[in-house]
PDB file of N, H, CA, C and O in Angstrom:
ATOM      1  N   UNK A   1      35.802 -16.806  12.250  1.00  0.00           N
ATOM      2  CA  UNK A   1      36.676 -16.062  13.145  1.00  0.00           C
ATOM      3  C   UNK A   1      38.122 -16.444  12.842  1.00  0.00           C
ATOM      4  O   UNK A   1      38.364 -17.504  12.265  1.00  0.00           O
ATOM      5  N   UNK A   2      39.166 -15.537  13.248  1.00  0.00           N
ATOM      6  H   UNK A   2      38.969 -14.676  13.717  1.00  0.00           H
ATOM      7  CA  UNK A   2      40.134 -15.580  12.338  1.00  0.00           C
ATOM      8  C   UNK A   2      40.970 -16.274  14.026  1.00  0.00           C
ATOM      9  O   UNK A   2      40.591 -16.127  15.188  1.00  0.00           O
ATOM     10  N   UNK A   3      42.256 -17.065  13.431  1.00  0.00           N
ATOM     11  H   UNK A   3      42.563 -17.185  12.487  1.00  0.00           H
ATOM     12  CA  UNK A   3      42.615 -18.189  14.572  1.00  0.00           C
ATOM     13  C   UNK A   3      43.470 -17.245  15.750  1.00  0.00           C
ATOM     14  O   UNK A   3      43.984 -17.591  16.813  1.00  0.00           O
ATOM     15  N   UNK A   4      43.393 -15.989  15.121  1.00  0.00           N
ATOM     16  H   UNK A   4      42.976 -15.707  14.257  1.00  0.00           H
ATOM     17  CA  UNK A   4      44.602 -15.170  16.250  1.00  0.00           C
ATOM     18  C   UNK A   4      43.431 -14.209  17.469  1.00  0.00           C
ATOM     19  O   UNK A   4      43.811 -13.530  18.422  1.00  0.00           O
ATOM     20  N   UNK A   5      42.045 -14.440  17.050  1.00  0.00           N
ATOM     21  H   UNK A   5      41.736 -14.992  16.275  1.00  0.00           H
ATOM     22  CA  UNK A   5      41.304 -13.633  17.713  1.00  0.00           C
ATOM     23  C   UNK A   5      40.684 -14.787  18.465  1.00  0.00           C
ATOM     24  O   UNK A   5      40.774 -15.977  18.163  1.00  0.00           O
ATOM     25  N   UNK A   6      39.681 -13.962  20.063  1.00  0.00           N
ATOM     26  H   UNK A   6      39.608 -12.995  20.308  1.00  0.00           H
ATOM     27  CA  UNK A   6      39.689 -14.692  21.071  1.00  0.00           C
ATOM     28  C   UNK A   6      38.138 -13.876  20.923  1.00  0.00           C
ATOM     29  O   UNK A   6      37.917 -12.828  20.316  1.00  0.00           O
ATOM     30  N   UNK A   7      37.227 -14.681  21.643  1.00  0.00           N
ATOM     31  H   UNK A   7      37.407 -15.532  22.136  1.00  0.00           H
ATOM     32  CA  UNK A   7      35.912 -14.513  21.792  1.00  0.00           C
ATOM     33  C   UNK A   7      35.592 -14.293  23.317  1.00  0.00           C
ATOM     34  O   UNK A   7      36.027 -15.198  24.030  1.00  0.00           O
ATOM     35  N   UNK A   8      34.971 -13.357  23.922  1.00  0.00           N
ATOM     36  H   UNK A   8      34.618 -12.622  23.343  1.00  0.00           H
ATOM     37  CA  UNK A   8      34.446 -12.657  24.956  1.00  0.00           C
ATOM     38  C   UNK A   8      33.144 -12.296  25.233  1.00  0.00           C
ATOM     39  O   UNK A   8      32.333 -11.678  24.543  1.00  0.00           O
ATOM     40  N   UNK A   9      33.046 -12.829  26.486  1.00  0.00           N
ATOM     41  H   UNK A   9      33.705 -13.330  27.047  1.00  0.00           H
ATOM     42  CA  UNK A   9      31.335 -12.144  26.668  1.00  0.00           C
ATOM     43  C   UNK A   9      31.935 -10.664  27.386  1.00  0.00           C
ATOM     44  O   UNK A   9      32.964 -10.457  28.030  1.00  0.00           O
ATOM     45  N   UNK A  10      30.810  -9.748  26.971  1.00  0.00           N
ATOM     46  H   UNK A  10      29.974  -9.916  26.448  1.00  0.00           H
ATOM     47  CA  UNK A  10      30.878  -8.978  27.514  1.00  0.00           C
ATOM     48  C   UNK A  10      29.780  -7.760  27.791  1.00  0.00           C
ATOM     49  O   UNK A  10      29.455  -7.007  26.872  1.00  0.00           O
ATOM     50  N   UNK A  11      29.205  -7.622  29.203  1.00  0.00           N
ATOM     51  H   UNK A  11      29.469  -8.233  29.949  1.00  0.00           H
ATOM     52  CA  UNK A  11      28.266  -7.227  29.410  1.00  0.00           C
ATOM     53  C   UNK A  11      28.138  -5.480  29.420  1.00  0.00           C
ATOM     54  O   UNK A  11      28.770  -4.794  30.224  1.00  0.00           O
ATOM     55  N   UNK A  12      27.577  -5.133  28.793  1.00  0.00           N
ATOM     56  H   UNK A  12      27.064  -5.690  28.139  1.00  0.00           H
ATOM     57  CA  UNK A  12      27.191  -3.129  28.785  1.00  0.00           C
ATOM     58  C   UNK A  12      25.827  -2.846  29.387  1.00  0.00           C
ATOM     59  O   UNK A  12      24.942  -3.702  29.394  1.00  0.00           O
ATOM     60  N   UNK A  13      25.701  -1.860  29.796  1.00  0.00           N
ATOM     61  H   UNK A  13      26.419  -1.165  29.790  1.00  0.00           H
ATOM     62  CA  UNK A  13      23.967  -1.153  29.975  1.00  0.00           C
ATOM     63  C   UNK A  13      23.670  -0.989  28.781  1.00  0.00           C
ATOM     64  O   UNK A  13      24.366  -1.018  27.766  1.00  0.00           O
ATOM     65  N   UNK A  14      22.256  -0.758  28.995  1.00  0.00           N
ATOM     66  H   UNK A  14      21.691  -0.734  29.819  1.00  0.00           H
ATOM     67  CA  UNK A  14      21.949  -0.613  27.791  1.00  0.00           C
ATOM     68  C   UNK A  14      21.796   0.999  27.057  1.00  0.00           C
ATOM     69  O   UNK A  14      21.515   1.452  25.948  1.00  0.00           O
ATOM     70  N   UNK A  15      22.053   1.361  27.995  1.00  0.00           N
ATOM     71  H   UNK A  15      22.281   0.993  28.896  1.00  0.00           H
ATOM     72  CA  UNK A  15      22.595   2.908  27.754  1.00  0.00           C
ATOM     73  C   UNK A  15      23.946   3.194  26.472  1.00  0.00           C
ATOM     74  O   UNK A  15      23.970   3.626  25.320  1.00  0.00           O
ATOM     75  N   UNK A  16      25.063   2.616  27.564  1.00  0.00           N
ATOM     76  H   UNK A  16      25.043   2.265  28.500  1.00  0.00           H
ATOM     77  CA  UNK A  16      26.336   2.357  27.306  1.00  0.00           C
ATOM     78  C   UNK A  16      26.031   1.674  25.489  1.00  0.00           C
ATOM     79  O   UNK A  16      26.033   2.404  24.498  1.00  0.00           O
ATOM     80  N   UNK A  17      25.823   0.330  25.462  1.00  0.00           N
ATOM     81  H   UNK A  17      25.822  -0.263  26.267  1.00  0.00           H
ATOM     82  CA  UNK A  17      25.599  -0.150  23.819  1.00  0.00           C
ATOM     83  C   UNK A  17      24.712   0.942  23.579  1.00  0.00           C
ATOM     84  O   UNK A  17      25.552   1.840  23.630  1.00  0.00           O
ATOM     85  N   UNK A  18      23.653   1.518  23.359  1.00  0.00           N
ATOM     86  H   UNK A  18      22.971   0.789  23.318  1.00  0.00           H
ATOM     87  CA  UNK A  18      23.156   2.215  22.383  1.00  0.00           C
ATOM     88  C   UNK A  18      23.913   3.614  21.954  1.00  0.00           C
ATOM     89  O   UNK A  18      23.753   4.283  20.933  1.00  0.00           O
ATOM     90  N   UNK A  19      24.819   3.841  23.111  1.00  0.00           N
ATOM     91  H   UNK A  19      24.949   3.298  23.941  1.00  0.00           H
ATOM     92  CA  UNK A  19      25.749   5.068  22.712  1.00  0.00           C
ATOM     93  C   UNK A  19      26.899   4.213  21.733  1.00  0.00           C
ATOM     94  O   UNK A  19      27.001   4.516  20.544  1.00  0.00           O
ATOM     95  N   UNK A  20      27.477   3.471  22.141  1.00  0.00           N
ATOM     96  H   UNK A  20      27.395   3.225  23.106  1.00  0.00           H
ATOM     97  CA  UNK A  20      28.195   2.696  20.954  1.00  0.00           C
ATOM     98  C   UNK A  20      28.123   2.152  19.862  1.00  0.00           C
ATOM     99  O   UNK A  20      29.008   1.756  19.103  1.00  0.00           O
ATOM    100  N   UNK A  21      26.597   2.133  19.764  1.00  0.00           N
ATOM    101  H   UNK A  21      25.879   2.455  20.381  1.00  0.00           H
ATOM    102  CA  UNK A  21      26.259   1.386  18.337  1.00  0.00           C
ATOM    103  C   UNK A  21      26.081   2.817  17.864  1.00  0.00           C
ATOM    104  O   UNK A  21      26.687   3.014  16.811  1.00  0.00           O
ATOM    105  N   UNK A  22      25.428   3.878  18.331  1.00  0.00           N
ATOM    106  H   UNK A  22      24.935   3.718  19.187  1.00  0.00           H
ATOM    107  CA  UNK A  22      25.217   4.919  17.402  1.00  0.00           C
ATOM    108  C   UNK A  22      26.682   5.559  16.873  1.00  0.00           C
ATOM    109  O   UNK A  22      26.776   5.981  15.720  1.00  0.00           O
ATOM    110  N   UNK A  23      27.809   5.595  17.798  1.00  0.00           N
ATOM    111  H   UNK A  23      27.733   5.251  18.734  1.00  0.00           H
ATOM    112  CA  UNK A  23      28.939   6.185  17.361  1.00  0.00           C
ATOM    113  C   UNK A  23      29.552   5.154  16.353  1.00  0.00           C
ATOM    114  O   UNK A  23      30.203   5.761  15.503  1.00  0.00           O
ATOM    115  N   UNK A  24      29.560   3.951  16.184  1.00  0.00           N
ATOM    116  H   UNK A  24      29.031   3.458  16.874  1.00  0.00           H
ATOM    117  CA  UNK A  24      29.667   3.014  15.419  1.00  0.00           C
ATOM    118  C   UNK A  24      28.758   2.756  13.705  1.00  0.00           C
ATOM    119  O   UNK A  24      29.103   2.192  12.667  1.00  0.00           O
ATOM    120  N   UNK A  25      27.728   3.361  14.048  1.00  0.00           N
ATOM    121  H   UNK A  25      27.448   3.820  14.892  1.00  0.00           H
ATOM    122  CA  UNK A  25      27.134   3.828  13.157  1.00  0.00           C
ATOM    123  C   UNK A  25      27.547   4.972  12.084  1.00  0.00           C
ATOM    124  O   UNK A  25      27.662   5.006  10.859  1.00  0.00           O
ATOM    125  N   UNK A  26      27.714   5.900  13.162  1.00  0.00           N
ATOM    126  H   UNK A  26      27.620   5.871  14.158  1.00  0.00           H
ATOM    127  CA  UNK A  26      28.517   7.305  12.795  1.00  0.00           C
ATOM    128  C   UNK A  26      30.050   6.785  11.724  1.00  0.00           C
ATOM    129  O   UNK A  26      30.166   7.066  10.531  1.00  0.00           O
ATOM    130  N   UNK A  27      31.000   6.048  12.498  1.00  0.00           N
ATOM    131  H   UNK A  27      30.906   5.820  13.467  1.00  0.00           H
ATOM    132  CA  UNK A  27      31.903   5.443  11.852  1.00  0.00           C
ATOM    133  C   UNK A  27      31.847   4.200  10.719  1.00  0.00           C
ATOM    134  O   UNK A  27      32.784   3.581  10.215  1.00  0.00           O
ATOM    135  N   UNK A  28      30.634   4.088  10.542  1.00  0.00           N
ATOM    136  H   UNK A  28      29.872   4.590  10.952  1.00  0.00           H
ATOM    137  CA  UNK A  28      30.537   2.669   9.130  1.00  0.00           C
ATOM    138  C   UNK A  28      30.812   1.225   9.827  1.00  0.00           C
ATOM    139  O   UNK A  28      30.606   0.231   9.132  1.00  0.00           O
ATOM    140  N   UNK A  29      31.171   1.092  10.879  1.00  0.00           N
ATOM    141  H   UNK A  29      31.339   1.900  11.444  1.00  0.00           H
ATOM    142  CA  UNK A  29      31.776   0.143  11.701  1.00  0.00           C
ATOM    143  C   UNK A  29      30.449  -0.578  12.146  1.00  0.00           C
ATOM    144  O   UNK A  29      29.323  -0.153  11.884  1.00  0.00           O
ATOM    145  N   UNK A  30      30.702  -1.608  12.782  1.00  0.00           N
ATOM    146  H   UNK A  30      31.616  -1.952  12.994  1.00  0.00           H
ATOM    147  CA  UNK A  30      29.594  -2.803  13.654  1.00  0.00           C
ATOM    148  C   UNK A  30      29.865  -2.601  15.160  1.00  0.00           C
ATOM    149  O   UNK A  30      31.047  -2.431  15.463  1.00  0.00           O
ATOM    150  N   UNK A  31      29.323  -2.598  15.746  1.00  0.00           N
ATOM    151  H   UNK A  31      28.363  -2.736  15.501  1.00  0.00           H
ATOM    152  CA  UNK A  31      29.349  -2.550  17.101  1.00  0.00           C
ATOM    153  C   UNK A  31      30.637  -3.205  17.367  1.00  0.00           C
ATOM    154  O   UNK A  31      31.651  -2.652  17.794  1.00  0.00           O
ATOM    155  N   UNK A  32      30.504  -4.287  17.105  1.00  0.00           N
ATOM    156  H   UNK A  32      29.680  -4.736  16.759  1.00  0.00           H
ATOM    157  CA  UNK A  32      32.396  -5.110  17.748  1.00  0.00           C
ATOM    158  C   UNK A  32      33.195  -4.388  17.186  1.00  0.00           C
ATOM    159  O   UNK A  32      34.180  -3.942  17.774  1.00  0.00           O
ATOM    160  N   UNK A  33      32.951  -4.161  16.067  1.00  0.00           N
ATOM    161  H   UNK A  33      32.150  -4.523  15.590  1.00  0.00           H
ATOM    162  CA  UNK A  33      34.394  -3.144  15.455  1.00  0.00           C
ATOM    163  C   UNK A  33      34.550  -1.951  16.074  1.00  0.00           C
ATOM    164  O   UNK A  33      35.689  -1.484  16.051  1.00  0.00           O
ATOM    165  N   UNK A  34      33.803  -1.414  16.554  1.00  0.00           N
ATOM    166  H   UNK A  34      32.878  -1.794  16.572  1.00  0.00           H
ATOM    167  CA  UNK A  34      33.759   0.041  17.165  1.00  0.00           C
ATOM    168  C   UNK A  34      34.379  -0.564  18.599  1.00  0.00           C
ATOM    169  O   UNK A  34      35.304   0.011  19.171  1.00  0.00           O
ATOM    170  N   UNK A  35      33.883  -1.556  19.017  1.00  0.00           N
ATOM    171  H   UNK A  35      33.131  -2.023  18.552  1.00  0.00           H
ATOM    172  CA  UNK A  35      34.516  -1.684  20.594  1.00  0.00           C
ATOM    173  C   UNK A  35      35.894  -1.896  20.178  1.00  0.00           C
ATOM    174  O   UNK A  35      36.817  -1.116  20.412  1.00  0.00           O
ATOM    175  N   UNK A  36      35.988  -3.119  19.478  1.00  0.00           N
ATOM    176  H   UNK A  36      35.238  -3.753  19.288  1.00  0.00           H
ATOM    177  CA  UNK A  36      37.455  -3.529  19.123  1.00  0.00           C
ATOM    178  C   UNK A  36      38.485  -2.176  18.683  1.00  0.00           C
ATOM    179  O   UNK A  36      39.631  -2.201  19.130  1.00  0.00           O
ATOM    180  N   UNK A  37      38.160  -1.275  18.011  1.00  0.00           N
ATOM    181  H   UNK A  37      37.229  -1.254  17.648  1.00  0.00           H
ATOM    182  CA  UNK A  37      39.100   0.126  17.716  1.00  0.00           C
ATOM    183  C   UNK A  37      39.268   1.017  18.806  1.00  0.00           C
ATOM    184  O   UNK A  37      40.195   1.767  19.111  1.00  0.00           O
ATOM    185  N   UNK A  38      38.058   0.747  19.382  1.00  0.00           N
ATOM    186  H   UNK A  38      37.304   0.137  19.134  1.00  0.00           H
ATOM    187  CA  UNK A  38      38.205   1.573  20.610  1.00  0.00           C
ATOM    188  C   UNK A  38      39.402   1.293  21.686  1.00  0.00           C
ATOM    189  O   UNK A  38      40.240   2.037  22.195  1.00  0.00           O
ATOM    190  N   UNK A  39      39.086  -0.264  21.828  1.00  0.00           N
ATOM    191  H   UNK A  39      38.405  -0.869  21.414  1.00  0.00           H
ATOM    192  CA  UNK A  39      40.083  -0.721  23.044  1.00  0.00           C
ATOM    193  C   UNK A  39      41.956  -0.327  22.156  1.00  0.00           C
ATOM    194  O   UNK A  39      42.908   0.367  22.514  1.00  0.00           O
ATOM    195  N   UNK A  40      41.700  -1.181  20.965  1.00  0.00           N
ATOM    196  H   UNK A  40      40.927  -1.744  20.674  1.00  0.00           H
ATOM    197  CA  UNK A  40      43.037  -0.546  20.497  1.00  0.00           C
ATOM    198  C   UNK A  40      43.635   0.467  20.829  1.00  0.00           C
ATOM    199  O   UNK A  40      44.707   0.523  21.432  1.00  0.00           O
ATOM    200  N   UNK A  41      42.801   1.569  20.353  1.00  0.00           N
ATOM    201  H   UNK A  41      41.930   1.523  19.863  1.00  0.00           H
ATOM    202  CA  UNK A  41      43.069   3.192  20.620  1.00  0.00           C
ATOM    203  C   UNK A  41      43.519   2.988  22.252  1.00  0.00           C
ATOM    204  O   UNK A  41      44.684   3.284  22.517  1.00  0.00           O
ATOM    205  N   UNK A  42      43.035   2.713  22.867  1.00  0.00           N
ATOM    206  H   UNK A  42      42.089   2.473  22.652  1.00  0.00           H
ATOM    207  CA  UNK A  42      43.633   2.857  24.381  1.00  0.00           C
ATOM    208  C   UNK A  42      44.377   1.984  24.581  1.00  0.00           C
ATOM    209  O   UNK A  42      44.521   1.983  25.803  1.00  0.00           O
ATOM    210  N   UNK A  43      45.027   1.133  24.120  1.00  0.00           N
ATOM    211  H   UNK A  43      44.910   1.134  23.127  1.00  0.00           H
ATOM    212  CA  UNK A  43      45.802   0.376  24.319  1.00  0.00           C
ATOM    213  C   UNK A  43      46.860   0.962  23.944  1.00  0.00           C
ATOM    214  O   UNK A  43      47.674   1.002  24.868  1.00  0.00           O
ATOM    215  N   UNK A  44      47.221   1.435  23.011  1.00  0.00           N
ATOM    216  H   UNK A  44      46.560   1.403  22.261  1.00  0.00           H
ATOM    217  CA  UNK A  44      48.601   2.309  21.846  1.00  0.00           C
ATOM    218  C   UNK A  44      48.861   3.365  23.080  1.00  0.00           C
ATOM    219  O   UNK A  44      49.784   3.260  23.888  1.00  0.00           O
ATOM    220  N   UNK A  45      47.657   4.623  23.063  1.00  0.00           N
ATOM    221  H   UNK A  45      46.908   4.709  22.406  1.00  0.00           H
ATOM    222  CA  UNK A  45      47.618   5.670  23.734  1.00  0.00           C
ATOM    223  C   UNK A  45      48.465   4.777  25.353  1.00  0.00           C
ATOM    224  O   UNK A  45      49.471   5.407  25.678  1.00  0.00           O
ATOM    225  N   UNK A  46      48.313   4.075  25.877  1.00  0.00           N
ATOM    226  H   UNK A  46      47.496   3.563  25.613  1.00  0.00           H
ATOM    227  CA  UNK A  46      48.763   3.839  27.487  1.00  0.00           C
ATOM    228  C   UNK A  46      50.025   3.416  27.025  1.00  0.00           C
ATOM    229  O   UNK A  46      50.962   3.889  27.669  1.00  0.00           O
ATOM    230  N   UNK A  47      50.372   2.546  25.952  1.00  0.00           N
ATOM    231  H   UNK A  47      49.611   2.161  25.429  1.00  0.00           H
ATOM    232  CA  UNK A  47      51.640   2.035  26.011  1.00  0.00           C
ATOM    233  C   UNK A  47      52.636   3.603  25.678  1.00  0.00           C
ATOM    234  O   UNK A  47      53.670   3.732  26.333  1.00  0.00           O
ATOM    235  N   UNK A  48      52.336   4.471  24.884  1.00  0.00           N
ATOM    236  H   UNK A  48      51.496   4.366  24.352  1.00  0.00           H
ATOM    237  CA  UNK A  48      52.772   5.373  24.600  1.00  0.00           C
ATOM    238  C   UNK A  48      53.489   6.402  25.650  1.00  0.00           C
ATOM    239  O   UNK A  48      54.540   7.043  25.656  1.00  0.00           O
ATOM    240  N   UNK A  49      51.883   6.152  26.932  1.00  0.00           N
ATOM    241  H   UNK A  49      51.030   5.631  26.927  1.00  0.00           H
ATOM    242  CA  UNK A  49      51.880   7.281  27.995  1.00  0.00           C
ATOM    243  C   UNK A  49      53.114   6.079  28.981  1.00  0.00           C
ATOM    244  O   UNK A  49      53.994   6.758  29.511  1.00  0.00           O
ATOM    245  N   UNK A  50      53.224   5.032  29.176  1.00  0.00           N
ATOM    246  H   UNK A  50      52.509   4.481  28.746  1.00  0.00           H
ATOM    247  CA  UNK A  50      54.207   4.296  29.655  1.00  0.00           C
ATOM    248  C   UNK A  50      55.284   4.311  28.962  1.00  0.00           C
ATOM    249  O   UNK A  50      55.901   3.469  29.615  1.00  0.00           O
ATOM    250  N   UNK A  51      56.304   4.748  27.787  1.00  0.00           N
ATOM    251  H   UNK A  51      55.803   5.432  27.257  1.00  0.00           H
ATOM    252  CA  UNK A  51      57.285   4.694  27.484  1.00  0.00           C
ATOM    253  C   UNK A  51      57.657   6.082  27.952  1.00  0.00           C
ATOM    254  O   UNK A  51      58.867   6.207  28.138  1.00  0.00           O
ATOM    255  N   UNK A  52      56.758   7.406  28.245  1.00  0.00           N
ATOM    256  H   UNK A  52      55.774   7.304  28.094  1.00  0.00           H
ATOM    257  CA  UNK A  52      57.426   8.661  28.176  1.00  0.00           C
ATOM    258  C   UNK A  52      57.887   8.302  29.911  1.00  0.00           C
ATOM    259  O   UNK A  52      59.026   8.390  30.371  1.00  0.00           O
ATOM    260  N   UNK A  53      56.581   7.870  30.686  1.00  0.00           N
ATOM    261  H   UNK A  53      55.657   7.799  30.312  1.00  0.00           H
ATOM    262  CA  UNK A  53      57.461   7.732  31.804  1.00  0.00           C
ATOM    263  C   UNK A  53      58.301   7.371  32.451  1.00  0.00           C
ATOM    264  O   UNK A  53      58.596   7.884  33.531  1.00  0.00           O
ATOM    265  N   UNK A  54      58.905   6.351  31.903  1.00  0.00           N
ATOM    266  H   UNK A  54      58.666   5.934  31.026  1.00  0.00           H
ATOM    267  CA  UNK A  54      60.432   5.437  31.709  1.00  0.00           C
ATOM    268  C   UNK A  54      61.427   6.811  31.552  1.00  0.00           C
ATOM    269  O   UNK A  54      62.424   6.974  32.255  1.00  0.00           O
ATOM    270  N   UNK A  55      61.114   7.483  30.817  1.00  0.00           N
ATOM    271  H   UNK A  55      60.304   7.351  30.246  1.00  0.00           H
ATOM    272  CA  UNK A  55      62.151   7.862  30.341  1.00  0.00           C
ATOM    273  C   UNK A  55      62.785   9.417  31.653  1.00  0.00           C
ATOM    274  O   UNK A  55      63.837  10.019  31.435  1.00  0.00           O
TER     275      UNK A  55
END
């Protein structure tokens, strides 16, 4: 594990993971990688939707 990343439990249904591993699948990705891009993606997208409203 690389020294800038942080380790998390984190609990899903099992609904929820099998829809993520399959879309993760879909993308070539591993399950953490698919969560991890995911949260990114919403992370960018909110900071984005918070600078227009500043303005």
């Amino acid at each position: 594990m690389k020294d800038n990343q942080k380790q998390i439990l984190l609990r899903l249904s099992k609904s929820l993971y099998d829809d993520v591993a399959r879309w993760a699948e879909d993308d070539f990705r591993s399950v953490n990688g698919q969560i991890e891009y995911l949260l990114t993606q919403a992370v960018v997208k909110r900071k984005k939707s918070d600078g227009k409203e500043e303005k």
